[in-house]
N, C-alpha and C positions, 0 to 999 in steps of 0.2 A: 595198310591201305584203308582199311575200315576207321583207323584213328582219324586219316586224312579226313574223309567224309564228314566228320563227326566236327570235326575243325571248321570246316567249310559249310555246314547245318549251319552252326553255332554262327558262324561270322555271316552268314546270311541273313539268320533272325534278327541279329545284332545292328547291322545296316537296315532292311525293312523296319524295327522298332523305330531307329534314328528317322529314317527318311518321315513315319509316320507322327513322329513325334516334331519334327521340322514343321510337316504339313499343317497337323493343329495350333502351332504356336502365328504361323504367317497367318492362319484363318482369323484368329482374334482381331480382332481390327481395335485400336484406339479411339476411342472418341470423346474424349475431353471432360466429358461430364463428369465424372469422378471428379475433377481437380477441382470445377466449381460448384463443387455438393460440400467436398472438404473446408473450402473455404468458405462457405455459407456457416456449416458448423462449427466453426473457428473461431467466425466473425459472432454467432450468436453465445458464443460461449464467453467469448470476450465481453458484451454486451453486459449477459444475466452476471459475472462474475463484478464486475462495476457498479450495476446496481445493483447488487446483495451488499457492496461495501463502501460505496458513497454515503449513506446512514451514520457507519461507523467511524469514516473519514470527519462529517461535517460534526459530529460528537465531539471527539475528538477535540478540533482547532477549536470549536465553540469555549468545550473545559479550560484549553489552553488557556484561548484570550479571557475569559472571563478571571480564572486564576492571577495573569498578570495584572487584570484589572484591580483586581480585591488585593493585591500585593502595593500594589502601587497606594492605594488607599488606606491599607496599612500602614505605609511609611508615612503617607500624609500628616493621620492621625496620631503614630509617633510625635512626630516632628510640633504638632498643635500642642501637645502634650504636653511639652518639654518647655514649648512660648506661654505655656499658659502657666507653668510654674514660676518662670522667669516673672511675665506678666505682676502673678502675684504674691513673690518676695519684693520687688520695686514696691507695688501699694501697698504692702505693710513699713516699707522703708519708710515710705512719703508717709504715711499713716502716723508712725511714730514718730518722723519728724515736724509734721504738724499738732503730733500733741506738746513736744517738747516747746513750738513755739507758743506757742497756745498758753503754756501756765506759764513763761516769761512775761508775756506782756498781757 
């Protein structure tokens, strides 16, 4: 009999804990602001994380295009290179062949 009681303490504590522990979670009420606090910090985070790396972004494509540019420039003056040798074996051709004519007549 004494066990019973002891059972029925316990399961009474056990419901009053419940009921009371029901009661404070209904007390809490919702209201919204949390969610647009979160996403103010979210948005500001996004924000500062953009501008700390648009710097390094616009570097970046800068090196790029300039790179291609100087590549490109490079081939150019390859290419000059090569015309300008061409260029001048022809006027050493014509050179020699105007001396050849030259002591003919």
């Amino acid at each position: 009999m004494g066990e019973k009681k002891g059972v029925e303490n316990f399961m009474q504590e056990n419901i009053k804990e419940k009921i009371e522990l029901a009661d404070s979670i209904s007390e809490t009420v919702y209201d919204g602001t949390a969610d647009w606090q979160f996403l103010f910090i979210v948005i500001i985070t996004i924000f500062i994380t953009l501008l700390l790396l648009m710097p390094k972004i616009y570097l970046r494509n800068s090196i790029y295009y300039e790179s291609r540019a100087i590549d490109r420039l490079e081939t150019q003056y390859g290419a000059l290179l090569e015309e300008h040798k061409l260029l001048s074996r022809k006027v050493e051709g014509l050179k020699v062949k105007n001396q050849i004519l030259d002591t003919i007549f």
